[in-house]
C-alpha positions in Angstrom: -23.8 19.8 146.1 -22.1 17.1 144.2 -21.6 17.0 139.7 -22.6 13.5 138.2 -24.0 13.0 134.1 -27.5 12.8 134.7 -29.9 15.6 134.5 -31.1 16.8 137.2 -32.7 14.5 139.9 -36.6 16.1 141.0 -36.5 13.7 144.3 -33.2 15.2 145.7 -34.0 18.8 144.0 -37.2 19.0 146.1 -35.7 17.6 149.7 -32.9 20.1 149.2 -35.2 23.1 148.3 -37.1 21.9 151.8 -34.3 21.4 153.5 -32.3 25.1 152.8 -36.6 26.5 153.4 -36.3 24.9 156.8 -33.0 26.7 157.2 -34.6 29.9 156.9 -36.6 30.1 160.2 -32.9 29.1 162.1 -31.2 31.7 160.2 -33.8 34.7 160.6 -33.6 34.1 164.4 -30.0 34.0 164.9 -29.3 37.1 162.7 -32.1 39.0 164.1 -31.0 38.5 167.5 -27.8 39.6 166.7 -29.2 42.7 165.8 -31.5 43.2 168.4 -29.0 42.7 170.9 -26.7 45.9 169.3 -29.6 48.0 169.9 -30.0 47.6 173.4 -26.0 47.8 173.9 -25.1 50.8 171.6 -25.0 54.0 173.7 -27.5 56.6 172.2 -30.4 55.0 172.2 -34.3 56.5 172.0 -34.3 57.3 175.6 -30.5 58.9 175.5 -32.3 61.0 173.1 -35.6 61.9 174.6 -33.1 62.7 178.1 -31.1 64.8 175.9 -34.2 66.7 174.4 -35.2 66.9 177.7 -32.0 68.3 178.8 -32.3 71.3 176.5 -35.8 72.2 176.3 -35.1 72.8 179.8 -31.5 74.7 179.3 -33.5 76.9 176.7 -37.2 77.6 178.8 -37.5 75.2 181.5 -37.5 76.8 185.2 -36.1 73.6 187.5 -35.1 70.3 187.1 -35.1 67.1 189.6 -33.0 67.6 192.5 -29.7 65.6 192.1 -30.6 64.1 188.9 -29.1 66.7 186.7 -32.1 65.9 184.4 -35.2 67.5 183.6 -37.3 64.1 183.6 -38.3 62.5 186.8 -37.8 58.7 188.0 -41.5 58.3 187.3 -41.4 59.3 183.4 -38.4 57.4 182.6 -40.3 54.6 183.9 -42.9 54.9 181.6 -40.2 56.1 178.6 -38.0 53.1 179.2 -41.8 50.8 178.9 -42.7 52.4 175.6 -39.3 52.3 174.2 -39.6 48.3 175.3 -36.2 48.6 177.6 -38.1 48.1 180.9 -37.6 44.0 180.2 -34.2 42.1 179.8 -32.8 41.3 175.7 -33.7 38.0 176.3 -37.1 38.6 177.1 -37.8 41.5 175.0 -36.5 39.2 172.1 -39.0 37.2 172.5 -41.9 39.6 172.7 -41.1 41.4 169.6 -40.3 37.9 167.6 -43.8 36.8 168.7 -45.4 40.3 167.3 -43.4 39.0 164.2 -45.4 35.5 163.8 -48.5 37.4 163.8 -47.4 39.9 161.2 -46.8 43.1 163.6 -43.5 44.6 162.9 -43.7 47.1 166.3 -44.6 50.9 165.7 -41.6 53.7 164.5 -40.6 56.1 166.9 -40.1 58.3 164.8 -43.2 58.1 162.0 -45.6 57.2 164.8 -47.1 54.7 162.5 -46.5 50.7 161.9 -43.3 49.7 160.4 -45.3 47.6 158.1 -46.8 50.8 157.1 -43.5 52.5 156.6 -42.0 49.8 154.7 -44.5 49.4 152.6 -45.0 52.8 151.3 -41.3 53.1 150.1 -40.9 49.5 149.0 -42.5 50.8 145.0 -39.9 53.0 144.7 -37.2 50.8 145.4 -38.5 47.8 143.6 -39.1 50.0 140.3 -35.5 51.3 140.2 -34.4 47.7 141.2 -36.0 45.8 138.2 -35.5 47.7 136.0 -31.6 47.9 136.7 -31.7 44.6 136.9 -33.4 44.0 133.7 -31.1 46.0 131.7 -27.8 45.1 133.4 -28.6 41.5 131.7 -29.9 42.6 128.7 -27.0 44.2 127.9 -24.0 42.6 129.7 -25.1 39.1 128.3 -24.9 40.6 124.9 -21.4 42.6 125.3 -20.1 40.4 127.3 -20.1 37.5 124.4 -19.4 40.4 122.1 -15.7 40.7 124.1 -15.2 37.3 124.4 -15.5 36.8 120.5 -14.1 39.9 119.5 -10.7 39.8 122.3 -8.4 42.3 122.1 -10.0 44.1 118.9 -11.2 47.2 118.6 -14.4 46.8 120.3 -13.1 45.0 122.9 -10.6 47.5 123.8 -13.1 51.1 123.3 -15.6 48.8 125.4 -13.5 47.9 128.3 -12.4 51.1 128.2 -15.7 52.7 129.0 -16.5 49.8 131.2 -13.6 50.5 134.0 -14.0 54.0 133.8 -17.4 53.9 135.0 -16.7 51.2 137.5 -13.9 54.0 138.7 -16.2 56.3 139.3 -18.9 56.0 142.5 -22.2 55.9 141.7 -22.9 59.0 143.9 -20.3 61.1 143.0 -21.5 61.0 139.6 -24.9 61.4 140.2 -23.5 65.0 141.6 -22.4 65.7 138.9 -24.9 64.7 136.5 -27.3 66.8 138.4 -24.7 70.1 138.1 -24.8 69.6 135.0 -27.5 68.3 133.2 -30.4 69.8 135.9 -28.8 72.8 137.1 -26.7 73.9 134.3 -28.8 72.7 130.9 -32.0 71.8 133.2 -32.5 68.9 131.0 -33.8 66.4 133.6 -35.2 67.5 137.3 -33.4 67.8 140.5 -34.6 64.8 142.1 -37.6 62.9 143.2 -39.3 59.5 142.2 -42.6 61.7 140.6 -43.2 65.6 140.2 -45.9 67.3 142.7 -47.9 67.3 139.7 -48.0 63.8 138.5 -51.1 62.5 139.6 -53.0 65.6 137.8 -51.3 64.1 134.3 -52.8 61.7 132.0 -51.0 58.1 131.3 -48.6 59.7 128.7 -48.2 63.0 130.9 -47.6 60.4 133.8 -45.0 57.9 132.0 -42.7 61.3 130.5 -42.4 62.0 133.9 -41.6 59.2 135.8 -39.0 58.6 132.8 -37.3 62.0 133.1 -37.0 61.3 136.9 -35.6 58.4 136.2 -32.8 58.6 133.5 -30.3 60.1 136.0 -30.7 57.6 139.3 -30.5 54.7 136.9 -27.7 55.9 135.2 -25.8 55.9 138.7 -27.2 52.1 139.6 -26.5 51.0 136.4 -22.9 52.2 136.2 -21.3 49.9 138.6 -23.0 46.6 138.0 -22.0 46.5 134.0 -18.1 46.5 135.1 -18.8 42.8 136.9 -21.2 41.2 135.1 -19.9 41.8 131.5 -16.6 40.8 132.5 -17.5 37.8 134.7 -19.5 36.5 131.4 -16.3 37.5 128.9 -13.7 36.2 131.1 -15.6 32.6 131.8 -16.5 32.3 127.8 -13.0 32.8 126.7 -11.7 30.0 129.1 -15.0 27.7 127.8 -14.1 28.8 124.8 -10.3 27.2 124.9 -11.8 24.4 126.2 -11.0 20.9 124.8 -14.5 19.6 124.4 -15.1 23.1 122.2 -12.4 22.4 119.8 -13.4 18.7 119.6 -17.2 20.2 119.2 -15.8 22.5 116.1 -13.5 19.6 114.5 -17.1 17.6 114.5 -18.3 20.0 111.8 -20.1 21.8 114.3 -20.2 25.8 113.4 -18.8 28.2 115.6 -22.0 29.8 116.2 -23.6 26.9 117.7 -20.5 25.9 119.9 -20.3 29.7 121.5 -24.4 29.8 122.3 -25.3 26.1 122.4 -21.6 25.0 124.4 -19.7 27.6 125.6 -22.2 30.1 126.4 -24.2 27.8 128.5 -21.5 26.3 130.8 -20.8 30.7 131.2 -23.8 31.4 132.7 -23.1 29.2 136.0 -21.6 32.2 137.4 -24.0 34.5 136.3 -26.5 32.2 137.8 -24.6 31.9 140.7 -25.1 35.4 142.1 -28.5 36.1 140.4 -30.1 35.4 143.8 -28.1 37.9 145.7 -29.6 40.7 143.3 -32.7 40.2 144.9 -31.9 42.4 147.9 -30.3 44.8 145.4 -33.8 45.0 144.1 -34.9 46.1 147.6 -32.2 48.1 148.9 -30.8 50.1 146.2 -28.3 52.5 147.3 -29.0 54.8 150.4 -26.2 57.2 148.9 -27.8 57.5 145.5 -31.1 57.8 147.3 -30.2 60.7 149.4 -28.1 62.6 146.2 -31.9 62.5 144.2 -33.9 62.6 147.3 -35.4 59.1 146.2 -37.5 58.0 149.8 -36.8 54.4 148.9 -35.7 51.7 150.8 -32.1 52.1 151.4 -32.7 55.7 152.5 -35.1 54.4 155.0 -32.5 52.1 156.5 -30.0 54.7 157.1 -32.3 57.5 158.1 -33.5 54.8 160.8 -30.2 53.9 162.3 -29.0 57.6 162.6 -32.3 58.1 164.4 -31.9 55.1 166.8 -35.8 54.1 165.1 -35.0 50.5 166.2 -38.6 48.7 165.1 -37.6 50.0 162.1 -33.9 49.1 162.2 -35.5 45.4 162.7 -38.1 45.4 160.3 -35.2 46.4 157.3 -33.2 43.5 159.1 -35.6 41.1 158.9 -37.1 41.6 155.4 -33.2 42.0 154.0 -32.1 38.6 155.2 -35.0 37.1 154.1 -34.6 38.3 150.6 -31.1 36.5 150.4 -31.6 33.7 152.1 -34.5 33.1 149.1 -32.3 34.5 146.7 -29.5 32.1 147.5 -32.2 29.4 147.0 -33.2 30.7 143.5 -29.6 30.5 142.1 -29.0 27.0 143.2 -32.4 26.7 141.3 -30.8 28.4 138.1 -27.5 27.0 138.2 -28.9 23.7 138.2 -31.5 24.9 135.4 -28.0 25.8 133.6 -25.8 23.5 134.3 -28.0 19.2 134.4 -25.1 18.3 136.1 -25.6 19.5 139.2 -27.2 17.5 142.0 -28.7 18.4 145.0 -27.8 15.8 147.7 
C-alpha cells in the first residue's frame, strides 16, 4: 500500500480487493488446519471421555469389564467410537474429508447437541449479533463525539471529569462489573432481571410488551461491552486530532481565513479517522463473538459462550465451525477497513 496525490485509483482498488479475496481461501485452510490438528493431539478428547464415562458407569453398577483392558468398552466398540468420532483415519486424511463437507455447506454434526453445527450456530448467532451492533453503534456514536470534545477542550474541565470516568471503567473488567451490577441493581433493588436475552414470557407480549423487555434485559450486558471499548476509541480519536491539530498545514489552513470549525471537521478530523478506520474491520468479529465471560455472568447463549462451552466439552465439529466462521469474519473485516481508510484518506493507493 503505497500514499501518492491522486484520489483513489478504481483499476488498482479493484485488483487489490481480488487479490486479498483470493487470499482468503489460502488463509482459511492453513488456520483451519492448524486447528484441526490440536484436536486430534490434545489428550482428552471425545473418546477419552466416552472411556472415562464408561469407566464409571461400570465402577458405580456395572458387573465385569474386558479382561486385561481395565475398561468397560470392548475392542469392537471403540472401533465403531473411534469411526463416529472421525479418529479411525489419519489428520491428513480426515482434514480433508471434513474440508470437503465444508465446500458443500455441512459443518459435521455436535457431539454434544446431536444436531448440525450449522444448526447450532445459527440459533445463537441473533443474540450475539444484536448485542454486537448495537455496541458497536453506540461506541461510535459517542466516542467520535467525545473524543473531538477532548481534543478541543485539552486539559479543561471536561477533559479531565471525562478521562476520569473513562480509565476508570477501562480499570474495571467487564465481568467483574457485571457481578456487581447484578448484586445490586437485580438482587438488591431488582431493577433489571437476572439474566437472559428474553423472559419465558416474551413471545405471549405484544410489540411494546416485547421491546420493554428485550430493553430491560439488555441495559446491564451492554453496559459491561460498552465499558471497555469507550477507553480506546475516544482516546485513539483525541490523541490523533490533537497531533493533526498542531499540524503545520492546520495552522497554514487557519492563517488562510479559514475558521476553526471547518479546519477541525473538514482537516483535522478527517485525516483522525484513519485509525479509526483502520481497526473498524476487526470489530466485525466482536460483533460475532462478544464476550464468553459476560455471556456466562448473564446467561446470554450467544456466540462466545458457545465457543467456550465447546472446547471444555472436547465438541470438536463445533470447535471448527466457530474457527472457521471467526477467521472469516476478519479476514473480510480487514478488507473493509482498507476500504474505509482509503474512503478516508484519497491518498491511499492500492498497488
Amino acid at each position: 500500500m503505497a500514499r501518492c496525490p491522486a484520489s483513489i485509483d478504481l483499476p488498482f482498488m479493484r485488483d487489490y480487493l481480488i487479490r486479498r479475496f483470493l487470499l482468503i481461501v489460502p488463509t482459511l485452510i492453513g488456520v483451519t488446519i492448524i486447528v484441526f490438528a490440536i484436536t486430534r493431539l490434545v489428550p482428552g478428547g471425545p473418546l477419552e471421555r466416552a472411556i472415562m464415562e464408561s469407566q464409571q458407569f461400570s465402577a458405580a453398577g456395572a458387573s465385569s469389564q474386558v479382561a486385561g483392558a481395565d475398561m468397560a468398552l470392548s475392542e469392537a466398540q471403540l472401533d465403531k467410537l473411534k469411526e463416529y468420532y472421525g479418529l479411525d483415519k489419519p489428520v491428513l486424511e480426515s482434514y480433508v474429508e471434513w474440508l470437503g463437507k465444508v465446500v458443500q455447506g455441512d459443518l459435521g454434526e455436535s457431539y454434544r447437541y446431536n444436531e448440525p453445527v450449522w444448526d447450532v450456530i445459527r440459533d445463537r448467532m441473533p443474540v450475539s449479533l444484536y448485542y454486537g451492533l448495537v455496541t458497536l453503534v453506540i461506541t461510535y456514536m459517542v466516542c467520535i463525539p467525545l473524543g473531538v470534545l477532548k481534543a478541543i477542550r485539552h486539559r479543561t474541565f471536561v477533559d479531565n471529569v471525562t478521562s476520569i470516568l473513562i480509565f476508570v471503567g477501562y480499570a474495571i473488567p467487564g465481568y467483574a462489573l457485571g457481578s456487581l451490577l447484578l448484586l445490586y441493581f437485580s438482587v438488591r433493588l431488582e431493577w433489571f432481571p437476572m439474566g437472559g436475552f428474553v423472559s419465558l414470557q416474551f413471545y405471549d407480549k405484544d410489540v411494546l410488551g416485547k421491546t420493554l423487555d428485550l430493553i430491560s434485559h439488555s441495559v446491564l450486558p451492554l453496559i459491561c461491552y460498552l465499558i471497555g471499548s469507550f477507553a480506546l476509541v475516544t482516546l485513539l480519536l483525541k490523541n490523533h486530532l490533537m497531533d493533526n491539530l498542531a499540524a503545520d498545514y492546520i495552522r497554514t489552513a487557519i492563517a488562510k481565513g479559514v475558521s476553526f470549525r471547518r479546519a477541525v471537521t473538514g482537516h483535522a478530523l478527517r485525516n483522525s479517522l484513519i485509525p479509526i478506520a483502520t481497526t473498524f474491520g476487526q470489530n466485525i468479529v466482536l460483533l460475532v463473538s462478544g464476550s464468553f465471560l459476560i455471556e456466562t455472568i448473564f446467561d446470554i447463549d450467544g456466540f462466545g459462550l458457545l465457543g467456550l462451552t465447546a472446547i471444555l466439552d472436547r465438541d470438536y465439529p463445533v470447535v471448527m465451525g466457530v474457527v472457521l466462521l471467526s477467521s472469516l469474519l476478519l479476514l473480510i473485516g480487514n478488507i473493509i477497513s482498507d476500504i474505509l481508510v482509503a474512503l478516508v484518506d484519497p491518498r491511499i493507493r492500492f498497488q
